[in-house]
C-alpha positions in Angstrom: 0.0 0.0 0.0 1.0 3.5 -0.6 -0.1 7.2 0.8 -1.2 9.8 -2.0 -0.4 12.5 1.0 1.2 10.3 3.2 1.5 13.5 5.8 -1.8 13.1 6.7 -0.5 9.8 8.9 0.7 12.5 11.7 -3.0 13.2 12.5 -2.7 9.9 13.5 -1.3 10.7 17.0 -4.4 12.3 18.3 -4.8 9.0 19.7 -3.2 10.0 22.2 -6.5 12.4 23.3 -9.1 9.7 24.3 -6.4 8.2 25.7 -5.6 11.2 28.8 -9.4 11.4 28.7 -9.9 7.9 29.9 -7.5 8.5 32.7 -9.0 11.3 33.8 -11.4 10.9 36.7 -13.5 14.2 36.5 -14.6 15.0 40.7 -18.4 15.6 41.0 -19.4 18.9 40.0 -22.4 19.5 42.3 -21.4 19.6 45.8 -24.0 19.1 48.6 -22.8 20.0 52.6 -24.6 17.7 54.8 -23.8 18.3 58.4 -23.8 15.3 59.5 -20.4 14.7 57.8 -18.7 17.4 59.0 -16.7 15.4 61.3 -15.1 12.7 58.7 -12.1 12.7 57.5 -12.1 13.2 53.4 -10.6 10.7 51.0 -7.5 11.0 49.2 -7.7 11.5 45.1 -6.2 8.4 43.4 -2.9 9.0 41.7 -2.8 9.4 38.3 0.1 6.8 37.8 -2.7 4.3 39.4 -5.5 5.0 37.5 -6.8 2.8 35.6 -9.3 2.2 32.2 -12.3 1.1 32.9 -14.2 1.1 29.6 -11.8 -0.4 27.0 -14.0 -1.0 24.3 -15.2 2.7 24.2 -11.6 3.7 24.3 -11.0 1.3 21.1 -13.4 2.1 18.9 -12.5 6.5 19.7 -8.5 5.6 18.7 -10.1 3.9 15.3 -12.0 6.5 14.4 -9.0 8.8 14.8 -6.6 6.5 12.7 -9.6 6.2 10.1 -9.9 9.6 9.8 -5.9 9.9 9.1 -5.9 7.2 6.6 -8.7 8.6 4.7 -7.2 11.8 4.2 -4.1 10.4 3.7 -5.4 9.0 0.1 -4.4 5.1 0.9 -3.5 3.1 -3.0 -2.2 0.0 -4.3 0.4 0.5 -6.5 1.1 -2.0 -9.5 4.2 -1.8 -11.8 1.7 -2.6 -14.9 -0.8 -0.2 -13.5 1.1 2.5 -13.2 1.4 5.2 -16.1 5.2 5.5 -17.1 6.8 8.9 -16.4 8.2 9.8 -20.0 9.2 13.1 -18.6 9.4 16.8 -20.7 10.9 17.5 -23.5 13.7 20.9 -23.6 14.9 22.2 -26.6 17.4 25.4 -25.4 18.5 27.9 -28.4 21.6 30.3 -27.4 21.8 33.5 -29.7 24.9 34.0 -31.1 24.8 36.8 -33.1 26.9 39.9 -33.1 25.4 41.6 -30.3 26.2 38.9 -27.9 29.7 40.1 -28.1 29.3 42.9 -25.6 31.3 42.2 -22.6 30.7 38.9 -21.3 27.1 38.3 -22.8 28.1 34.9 -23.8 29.7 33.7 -21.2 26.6 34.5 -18.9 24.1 32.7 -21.8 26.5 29.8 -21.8 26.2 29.6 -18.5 22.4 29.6 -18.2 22.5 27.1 -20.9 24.6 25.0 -19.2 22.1 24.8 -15.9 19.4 24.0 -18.0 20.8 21.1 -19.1 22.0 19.9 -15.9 19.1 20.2 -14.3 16.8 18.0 -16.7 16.0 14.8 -15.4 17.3 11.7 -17.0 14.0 10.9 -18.5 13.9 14.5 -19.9 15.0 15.2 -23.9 16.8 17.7 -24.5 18.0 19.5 -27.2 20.7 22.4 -27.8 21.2 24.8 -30.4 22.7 28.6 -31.5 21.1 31.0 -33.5 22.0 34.1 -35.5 20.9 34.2 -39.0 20.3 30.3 -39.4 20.2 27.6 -36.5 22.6 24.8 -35.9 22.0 22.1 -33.8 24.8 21.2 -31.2 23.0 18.4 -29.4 19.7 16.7 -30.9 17.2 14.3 -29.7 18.2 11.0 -31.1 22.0 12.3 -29.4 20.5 12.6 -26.6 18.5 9.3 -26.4 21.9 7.5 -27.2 24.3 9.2 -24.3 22.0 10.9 -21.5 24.9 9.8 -19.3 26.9 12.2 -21.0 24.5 14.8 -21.7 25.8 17.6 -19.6 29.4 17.3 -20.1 28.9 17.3 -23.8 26.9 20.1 -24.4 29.2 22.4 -22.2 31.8 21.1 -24.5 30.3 22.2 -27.3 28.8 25.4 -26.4 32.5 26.0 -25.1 33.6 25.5 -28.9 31.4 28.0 -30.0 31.6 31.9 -30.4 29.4 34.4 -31.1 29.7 35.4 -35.2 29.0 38.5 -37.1 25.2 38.0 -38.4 22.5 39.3 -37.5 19.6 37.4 -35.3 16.9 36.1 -37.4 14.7 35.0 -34.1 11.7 34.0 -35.5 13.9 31.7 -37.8 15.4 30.1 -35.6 11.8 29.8 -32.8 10.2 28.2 -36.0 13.4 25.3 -36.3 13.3 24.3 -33.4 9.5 23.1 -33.3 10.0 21.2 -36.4 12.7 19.6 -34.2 10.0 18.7 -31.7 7.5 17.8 -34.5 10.1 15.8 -36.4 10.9 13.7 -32.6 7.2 12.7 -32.6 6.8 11.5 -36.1 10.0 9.2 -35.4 8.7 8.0 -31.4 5.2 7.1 -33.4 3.9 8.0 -29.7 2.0 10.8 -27.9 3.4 13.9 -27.9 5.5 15.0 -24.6 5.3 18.3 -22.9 7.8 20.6 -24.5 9.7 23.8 -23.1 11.6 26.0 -25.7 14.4 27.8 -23.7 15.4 31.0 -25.6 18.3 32.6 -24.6 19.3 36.0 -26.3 19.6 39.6 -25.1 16.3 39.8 -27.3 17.4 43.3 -28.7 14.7 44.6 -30.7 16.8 44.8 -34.1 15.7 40.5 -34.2 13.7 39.4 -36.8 10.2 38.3 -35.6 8.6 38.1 -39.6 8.2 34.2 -39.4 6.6 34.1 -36.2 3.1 36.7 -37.6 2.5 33.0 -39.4 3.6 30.5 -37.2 1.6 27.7 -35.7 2.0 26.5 -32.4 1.6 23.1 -30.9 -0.4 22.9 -28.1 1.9 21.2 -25.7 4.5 23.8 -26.6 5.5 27.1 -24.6 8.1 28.9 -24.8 10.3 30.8 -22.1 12.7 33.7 -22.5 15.7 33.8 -20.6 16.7 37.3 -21.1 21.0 38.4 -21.2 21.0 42.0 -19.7 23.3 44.6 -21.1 25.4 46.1 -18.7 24.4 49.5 -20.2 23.0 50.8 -23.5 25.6 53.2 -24.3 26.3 52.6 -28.3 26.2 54.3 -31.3 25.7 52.5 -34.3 27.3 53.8 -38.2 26.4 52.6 -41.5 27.3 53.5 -45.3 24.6 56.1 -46.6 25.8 57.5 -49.4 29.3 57.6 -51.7 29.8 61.0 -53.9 32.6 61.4 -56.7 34.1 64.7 -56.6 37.0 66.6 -58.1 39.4 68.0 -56.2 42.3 70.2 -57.4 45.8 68.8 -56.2 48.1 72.2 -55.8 51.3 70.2 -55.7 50.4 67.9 -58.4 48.8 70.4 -60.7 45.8 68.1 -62.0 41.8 67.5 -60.9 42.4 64.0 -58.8 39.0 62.3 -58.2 37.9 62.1 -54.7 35.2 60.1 -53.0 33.2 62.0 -50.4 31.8 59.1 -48.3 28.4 59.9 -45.9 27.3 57.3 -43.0 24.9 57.4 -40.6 25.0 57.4 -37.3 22.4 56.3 -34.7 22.3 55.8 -30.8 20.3 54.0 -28.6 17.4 55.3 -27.1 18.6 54.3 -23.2 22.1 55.8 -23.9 23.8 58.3 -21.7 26.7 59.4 -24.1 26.5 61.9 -27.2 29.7 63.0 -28.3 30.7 61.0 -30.9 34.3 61.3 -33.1 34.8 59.5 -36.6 37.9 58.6 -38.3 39.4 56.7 -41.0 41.8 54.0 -39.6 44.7 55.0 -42.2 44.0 58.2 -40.5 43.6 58.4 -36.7 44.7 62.3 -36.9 41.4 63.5 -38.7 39.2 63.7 -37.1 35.3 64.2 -37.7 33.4 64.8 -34.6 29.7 65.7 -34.0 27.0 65.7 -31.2 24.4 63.2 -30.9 21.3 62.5 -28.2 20.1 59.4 -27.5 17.0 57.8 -30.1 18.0 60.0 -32.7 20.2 59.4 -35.9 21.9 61.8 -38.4 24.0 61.7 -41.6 27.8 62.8 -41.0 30.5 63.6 -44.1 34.1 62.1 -43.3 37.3 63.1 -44.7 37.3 62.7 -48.6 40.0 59.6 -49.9 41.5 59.2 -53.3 40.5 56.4 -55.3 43.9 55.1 -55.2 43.9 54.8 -51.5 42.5 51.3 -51.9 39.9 50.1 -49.3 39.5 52.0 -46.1 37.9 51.5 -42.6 35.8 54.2 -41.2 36.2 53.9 -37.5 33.6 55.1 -34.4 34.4 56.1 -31.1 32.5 57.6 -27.9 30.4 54.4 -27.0 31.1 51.4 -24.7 30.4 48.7 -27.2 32.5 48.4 -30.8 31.4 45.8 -32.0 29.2 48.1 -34.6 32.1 51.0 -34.8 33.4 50.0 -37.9 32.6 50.7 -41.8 34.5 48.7 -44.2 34.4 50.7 -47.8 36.1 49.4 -50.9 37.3 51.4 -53.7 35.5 51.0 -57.2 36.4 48.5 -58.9 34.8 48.0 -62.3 34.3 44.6 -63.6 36.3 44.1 -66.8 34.3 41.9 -69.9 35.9 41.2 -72.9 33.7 41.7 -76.4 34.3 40.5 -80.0 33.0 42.0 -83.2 33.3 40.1 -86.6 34.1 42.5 -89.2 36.6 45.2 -89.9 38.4 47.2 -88.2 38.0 50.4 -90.0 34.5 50.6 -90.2 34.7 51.2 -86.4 35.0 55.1 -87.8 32.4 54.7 -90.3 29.1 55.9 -89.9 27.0 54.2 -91.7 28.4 51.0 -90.2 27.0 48.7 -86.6 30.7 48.6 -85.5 30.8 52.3 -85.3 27.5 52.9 -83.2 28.7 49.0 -80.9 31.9 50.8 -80.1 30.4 54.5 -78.9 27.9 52.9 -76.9 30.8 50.2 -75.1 32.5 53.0 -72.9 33.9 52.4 -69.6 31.5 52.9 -66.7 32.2 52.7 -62.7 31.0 49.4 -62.9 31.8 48.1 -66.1 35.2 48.1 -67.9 34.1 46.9 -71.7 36.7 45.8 -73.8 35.7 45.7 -77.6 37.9 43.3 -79.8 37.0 43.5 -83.8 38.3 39.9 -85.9 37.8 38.6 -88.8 36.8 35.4 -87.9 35.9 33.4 -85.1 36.8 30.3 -83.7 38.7 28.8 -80.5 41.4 31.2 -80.5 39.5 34.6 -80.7 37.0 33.5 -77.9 39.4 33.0 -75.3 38.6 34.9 -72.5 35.6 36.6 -74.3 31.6 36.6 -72.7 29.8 38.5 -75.2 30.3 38.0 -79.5 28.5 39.9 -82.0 28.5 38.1 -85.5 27.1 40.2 -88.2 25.8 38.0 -91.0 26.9 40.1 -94.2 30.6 39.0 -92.0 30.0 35.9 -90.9 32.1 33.9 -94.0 34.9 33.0 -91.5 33.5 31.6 -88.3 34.0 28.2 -87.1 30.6 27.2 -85.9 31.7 23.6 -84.2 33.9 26.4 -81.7 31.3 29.1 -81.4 28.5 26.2 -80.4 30.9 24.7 -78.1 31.8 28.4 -76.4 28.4 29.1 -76.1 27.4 25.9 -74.3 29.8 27.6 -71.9 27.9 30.3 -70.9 28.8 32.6 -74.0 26.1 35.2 -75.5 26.1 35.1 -78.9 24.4 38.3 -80.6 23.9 37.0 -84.7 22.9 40.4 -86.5 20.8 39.7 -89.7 22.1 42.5 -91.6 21.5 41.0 -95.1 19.9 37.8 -96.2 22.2 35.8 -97.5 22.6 32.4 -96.8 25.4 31.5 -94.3 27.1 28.3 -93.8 27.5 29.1 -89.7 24.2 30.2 -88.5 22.4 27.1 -89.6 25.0 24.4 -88.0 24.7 27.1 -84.6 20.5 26.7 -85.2 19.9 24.1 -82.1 15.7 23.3 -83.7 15.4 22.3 -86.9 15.7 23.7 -90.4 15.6 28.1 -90.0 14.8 29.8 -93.3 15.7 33.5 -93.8 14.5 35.9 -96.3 14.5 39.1 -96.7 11.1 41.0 -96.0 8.8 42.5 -98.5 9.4 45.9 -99.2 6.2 48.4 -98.4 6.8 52.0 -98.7 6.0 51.7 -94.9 8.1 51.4 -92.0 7.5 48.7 -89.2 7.1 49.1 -85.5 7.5 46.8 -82.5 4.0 45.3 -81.6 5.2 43.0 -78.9 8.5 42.8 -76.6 8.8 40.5 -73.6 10.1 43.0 -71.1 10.0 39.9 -68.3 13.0 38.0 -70.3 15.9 39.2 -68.8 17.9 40.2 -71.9 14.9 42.7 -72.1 15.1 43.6 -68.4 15.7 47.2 -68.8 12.3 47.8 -70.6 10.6 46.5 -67.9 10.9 49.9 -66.7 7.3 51.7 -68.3 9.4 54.6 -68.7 11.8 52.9 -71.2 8.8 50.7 -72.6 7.7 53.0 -75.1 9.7 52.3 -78.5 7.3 53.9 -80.9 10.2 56.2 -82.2 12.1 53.1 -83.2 11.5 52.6 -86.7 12.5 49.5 -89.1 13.3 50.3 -92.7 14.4 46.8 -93.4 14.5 43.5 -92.0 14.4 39.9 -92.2 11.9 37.1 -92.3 13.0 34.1 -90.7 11.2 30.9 -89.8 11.9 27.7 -88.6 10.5 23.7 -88.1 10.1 23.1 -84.5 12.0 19.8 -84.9 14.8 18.4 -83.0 16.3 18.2 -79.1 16.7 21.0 -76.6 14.0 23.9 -76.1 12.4 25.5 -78.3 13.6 29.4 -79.7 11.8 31.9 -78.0 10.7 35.0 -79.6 11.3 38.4 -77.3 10.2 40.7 -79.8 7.8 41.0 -82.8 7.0 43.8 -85.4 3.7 45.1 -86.2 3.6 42.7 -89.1 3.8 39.1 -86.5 7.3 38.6 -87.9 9.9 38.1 -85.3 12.1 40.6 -84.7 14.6 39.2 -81.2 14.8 35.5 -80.8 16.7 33.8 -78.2 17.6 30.2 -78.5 19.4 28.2 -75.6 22.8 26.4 -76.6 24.0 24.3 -73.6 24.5 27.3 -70.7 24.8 30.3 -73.3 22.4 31.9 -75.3 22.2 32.5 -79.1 20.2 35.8 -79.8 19.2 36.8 -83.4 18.2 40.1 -84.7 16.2 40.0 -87.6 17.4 43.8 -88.1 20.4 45.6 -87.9 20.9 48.6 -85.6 22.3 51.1 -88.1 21.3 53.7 -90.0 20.0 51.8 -93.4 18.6 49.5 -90.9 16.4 51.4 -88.5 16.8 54.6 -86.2 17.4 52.0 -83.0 21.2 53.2 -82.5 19.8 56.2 -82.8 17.1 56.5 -80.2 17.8 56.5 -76.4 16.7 52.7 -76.5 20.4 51.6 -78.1 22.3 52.5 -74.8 20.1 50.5 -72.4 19.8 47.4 -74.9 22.9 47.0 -75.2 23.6 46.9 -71.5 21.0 44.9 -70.7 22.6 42.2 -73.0 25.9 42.3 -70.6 23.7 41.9 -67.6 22.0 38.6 -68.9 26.1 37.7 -69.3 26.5 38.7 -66.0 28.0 41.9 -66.1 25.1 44.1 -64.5 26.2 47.6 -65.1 24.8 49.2 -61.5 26.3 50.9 -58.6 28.6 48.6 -56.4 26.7 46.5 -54.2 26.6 47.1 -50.2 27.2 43.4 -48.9 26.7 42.5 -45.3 27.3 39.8 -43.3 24.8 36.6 -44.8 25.3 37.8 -48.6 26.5 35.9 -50.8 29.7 37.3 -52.9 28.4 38.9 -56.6 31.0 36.7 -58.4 29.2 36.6 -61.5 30.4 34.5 -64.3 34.0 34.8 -63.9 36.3 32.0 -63.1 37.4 32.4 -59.2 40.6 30.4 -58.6 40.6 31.8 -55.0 38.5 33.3 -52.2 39.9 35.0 -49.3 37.9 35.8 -46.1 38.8 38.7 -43.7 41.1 36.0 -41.6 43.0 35.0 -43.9 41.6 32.1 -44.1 40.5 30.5 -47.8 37.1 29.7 -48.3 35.4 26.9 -50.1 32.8 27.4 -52.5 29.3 25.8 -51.8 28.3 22.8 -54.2 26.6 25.9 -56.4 29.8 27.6 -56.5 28.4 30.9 -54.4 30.3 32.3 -51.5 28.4 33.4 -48.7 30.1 35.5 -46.2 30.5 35.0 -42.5 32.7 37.9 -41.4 32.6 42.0 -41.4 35.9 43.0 -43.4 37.1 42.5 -46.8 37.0 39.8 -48.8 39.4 39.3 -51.8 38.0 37.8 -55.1 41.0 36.3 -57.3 39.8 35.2 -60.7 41.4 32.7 -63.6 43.2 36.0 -65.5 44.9 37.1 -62.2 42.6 40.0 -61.5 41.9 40.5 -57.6 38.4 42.0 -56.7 38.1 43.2 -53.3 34.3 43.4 -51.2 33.6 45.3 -48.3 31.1 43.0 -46.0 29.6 45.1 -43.0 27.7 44.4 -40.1 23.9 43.8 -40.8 22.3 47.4 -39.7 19.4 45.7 -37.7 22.6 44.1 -35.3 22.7 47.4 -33.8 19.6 48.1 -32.3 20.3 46.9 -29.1 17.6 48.2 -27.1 15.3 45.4 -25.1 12.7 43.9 -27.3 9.2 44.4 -25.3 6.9 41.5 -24.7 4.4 42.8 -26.1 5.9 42.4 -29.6 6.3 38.7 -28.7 2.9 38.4 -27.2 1.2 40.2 -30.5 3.2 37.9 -32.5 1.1 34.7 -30.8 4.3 33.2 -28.9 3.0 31.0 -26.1 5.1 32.4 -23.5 5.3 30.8 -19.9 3.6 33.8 -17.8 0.8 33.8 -15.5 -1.5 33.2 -18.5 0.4 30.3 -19.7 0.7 28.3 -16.4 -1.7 25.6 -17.0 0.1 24.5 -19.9 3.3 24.4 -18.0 5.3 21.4 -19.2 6.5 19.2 -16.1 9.3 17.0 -14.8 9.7 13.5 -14.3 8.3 13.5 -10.0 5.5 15.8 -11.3 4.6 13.0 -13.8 4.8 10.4 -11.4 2.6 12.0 -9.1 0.3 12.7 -11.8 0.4 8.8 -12.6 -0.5 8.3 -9.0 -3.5 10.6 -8.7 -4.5 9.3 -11.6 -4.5 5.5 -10.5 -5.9 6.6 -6.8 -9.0 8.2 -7.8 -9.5 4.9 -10.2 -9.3 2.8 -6.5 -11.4 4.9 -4.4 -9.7 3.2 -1.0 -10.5 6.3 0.9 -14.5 5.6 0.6 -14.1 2.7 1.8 -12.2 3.8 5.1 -15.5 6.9 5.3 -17.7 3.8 5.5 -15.8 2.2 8.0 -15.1 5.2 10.2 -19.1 6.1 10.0 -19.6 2.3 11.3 -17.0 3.0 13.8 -18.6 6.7 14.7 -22.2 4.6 15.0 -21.1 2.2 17.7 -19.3 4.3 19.5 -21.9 6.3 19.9 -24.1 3.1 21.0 -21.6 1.4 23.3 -21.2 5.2 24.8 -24.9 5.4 25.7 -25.2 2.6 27.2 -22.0 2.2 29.3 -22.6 2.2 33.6 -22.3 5.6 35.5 -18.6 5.5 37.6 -19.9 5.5 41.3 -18.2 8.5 43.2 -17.2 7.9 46.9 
């Protein structure tokens, strides 16, 4: 047998009360003076030691009724090892945020710590699991780990969180909160059970630049909560800087007598809304002398201008001073560095001064950008040797006698762009064996005294991306004199030719066929002059550029990477990639880079060329003021709070006592034992009644 509350048993020793009531003899209450006793001596009271019990039964069934009424409060059960509900305990799953802001002073330490506790405490029948969060999670102890070494759980999570430091990224929360139940849902699909109780331990400073957008969607299991285990700043004194702006501007150099280009760089500066600094001092790091200071009160921002730098000062750090925390002082800015893309042009050289000729409008429009750095090569035929190194070709028909179209096919499998001008229609040997869909016919168009507009142009493709812009959309200035019919048998392997753009007359004017990984485009029309007015119009410029783009070479302002971006490597062949560290990194299966540090990281391609990227800290990283709870609470997060207490998950003695109640109220012992003790109250009172009045002397 065993007590549901087996402190109930004390009450037990009020036994002990009918007991000193028996051996109490009570004198007679009522006293009556008769005279003629006056003269007797009275009689001594009997000791207590040598009192005795005179009505044992009475005495008996009082004690029972006392014990009865112990045991039946005391919850008497039987317990049975197949009975009894097994005790499968909770389940924790404890996140650590690792992201940049957790670098303040000992922030990790102190959630490592916490960490740490949590695991130690579970019971053995407990799961737990352990992971860190910044931008993405990764799991340091699962589940089926778990299962496998319990023994060894605590010692081996320290040992891992110990191995662990806090990165650059920033802290995708809601990311990370919507993991880890898929790790809880995933652990019940595999146990093919009922699902356990489970606590999900988040332990961050919760600084309210985290991302909460998953969690506005997020469905939550029922036997889920979640609790926050907050990291507290020591103060909030920070400002916070960030690239706004970049300006060219030339500056007259006295000593060497020339305009030398400067770059006038703006950032903005913020600080926290519980700070107690506001002077503030900016710098480049090349540069500690200069100085740029300015004043700054707390929850406000402003845009600062820094010292100007020569382009040929290479990359610079813009350094922040005045706050307590630098883990957000810093700017990394490279210099410009335009990519360089190689471009050939079958024809002649000298009509790149003529006029009337495409080479002469190709070459205008090809002119070195901040981004871009074309390089236009005219030959005279094409094959293996004049493609090396090339991305973007541009075959004019009436020249197309000498190219090789078994190489050209092969460099466009590559990746290669392949721009075939129908200038003429004559027949050429090449463009047919480059045709990847059956039999293409070309013929030149009827003459009208008319000219011909475009009626349709995909602006979604993107070798049309430009003109996805409504501004640029409208080509109704563009006029064809002359161009091409061309039609084809959709016959053969590979997809078929798409056409981008049509004239007013159905007959296709772009068409884009893919070769292997390049592109072959045809233009039914030439750009120049006896052509059409297209190199001409103000459509030419972005056309052409937007051709380089679909090569990869997007000709647009240098983008501002931070930390979780992948490197813009483009089509060029990277040999090498080296992070911040020094340290060389590999390539993902896809061949992208995506970076992990602030600093700069150096690009070094197949032709030698070194490209350098400036990675920064995510701006959102430094809002470090508290998140409120309110966010969290609007967001639908079942937090553990005076709300949330009935679904508070429980421990392996809370389970077993469960288990217990559970299998008591099935027995009902303790109506039994009222029954008894109401028999036992009943003849007591009987037997009481009836018992012989004690004779007083």
């Amino acid at each position: 047998m065993t007590w549901l509350f087996p402190l109930y048993l004390l009450g037990a020793g009020a036994v002990i009360a009918p007991i000193l009531l028996h051996l109490r003899r009570r004198p007679p209450q009522d006293r009556v003076e008769f005279s003629s006793l006056m003269f007797l001596d009275a009689s001594e009271r009997l000791p207590v030691r040598n009192r005795r019990i005179e009505n044992w039964l009475l005495l008996a069934l009082r004690c029972l009724a006392i014990l009865l009424l112990a045991g039946m409060f005391a919850r008497p059960w039987w317990s049975s090892a197949s009975a009894m509900p097994k005790a499968d305990g909770s389940r924790w799953i404890v996140l650590v945020d690792s992201s940049a802001s957790m670098r303040r002073g000992d922030m990790w330490d102190r959630a490592v710590a916490v960490a740490r506790k949590i695991v130690a405490d579970a019971a053995a029948v407990d799961q737990v699991a352990v992971g860190v969060f910044d931008r993405s999670v990764q799991m340091l102890w699962s589940f089926d780990e778990d299962q496998r070494a319990v023994s060894a759980r605590a010692a081996g999570v320290s040992q891992r969180l110990t191995a662990v430091k806090p990165g650059w990224s920033g802290t995708k929360l809601g990311t990370a909160m919507m993991e880890a139940v898929s790790w809880a849902g995933a652990r019940d699909s595999l146990a093919g059970g009922g699902k356990r109780a489970t606590r999900l331990v988040v332990i961050s400073d919760l600084q309210e630049g985290a991302s909460l957008e998953e969690l506005s969607t997020a469905v939550w299991p029922r036997e889920l909560t979640v609790e926050f285990r907050r990291i507290e700043a020591p103060d909030l004194n920070n400002f916070s800087v960030q690239l706004a702006a970049t300006v060219d501007e030339n500056v007259d150099d006295e000593a060497a007598t020339k305009v030398v280009l400067k770059r006038g760089d703006r950032v903005r500066v913020s600080n926290a809304r519980g700070s107690s600094v506001t002077d503030l001092a900016l710098h480049w790091q090349s540069r500690p002398n200069e100085l740029s200071q300015g004043y700054l009160p707390a929850g406000t921002s402003r845009v600062m201008a820094v010292a100007a730098r020569a382009e040929t000062d290479g990359p610079g750090v813009l350094v922040l001073s005045g706050d307590t925390w630098d883990f957000d002082n810093r700017v990394f800015v490279a210099p410009p560095q335009p990519l360089n893309v190689r471009l050939t042009y079958v024809g002649e050289a000298k009509t790149r001064d003529e006029a009337a000729s495409p080479l002469f409008f190709l070459s205008r429009v090809l002119q070195p950008t901040p981004s871009l750095t074309p390089e236009l090569i005219v030959t005279e035929s094409l094959d293996a040797s004049s493609l090396a190194g090339v991305q973007v070709a541009f075959v004019p028909n009436s020249s197309a006698a000498k190219v090789n179209a078994a190489d050209v096919k092969a460099w466009i499998s590559k990746g290669g762009l392949l721009v075939w001008v129908m200038d003429d229609a004559k027949s050429s040997a090449a463009f047919p064996a480059l045709w990847p869909r059956g039999d293409v016919v070309l013929t030149e168009a009827a003459e009208s005294d008319d000219y011909r507009l475009l009626g349709e142009l995909n602006a979604q493709h993107p070798l049309l991306h430009p003109f996805d812009d409504a501004r640029l959309r409208d080509l109704t200035k563009v006029r064809f004199w002359h161009h091409r019919a061309m039609k084809w048998s959709d016959k053969g392997e590979g997809s078929a030719p798409e056409v981008l753009a049509s004239f007013d007359n159905q007959d296709p004017a772009m068409v884009a066929a893919s070769i292997g990984n390049g592109t072959l485009l045809v233009l039914t029309a030439g750009w120049h002059p006896r052509d059409s007015q297209l190199a001409l119009s103000t459509k030419f410029v972005p056309l052409v550029f937007g051709w380089l783009e679909a090569a990869g070479y997007a000709h647009q302002e240098q983008q501002r990477l931070v930390v979780g971006d992948a490197l813009p490597l483009g089509k060029t062949a990277v040999t090498a990639v080296v992070a911040p560290d020094g340290a060389t990194v590999v390539p993902a299966a896809d061949g992208s880079v995506v970076t992990e540090q602030i600093g700069f990281y150096k690009v070094r391609s197949a032709d030698g060329a070194e490209h350098v990227h400036a990675v920064n800290l995510p701006p959102e990283e430094g809002r470090v003021m508290p998140l409120e709870d309110a966010r969290l609470r609007d967001a639908g997060v079942p937090m553990v709070g005076a709300a949330a207490q009935e679904s508070l998950p429980v421990g392996a003695e809370e389970s077993q006592r469960l288990a217990a109640t559970e299998q008591e109220a099935q027995q009902r012992v303790w109506w039994w034992i009222l029954i008894g003790l109401l028999a036992v109250l009943v003849a007591e009172t009987w037997v009481a009644g009836r018992r012989t009045p004690v004779t007083t002397t």
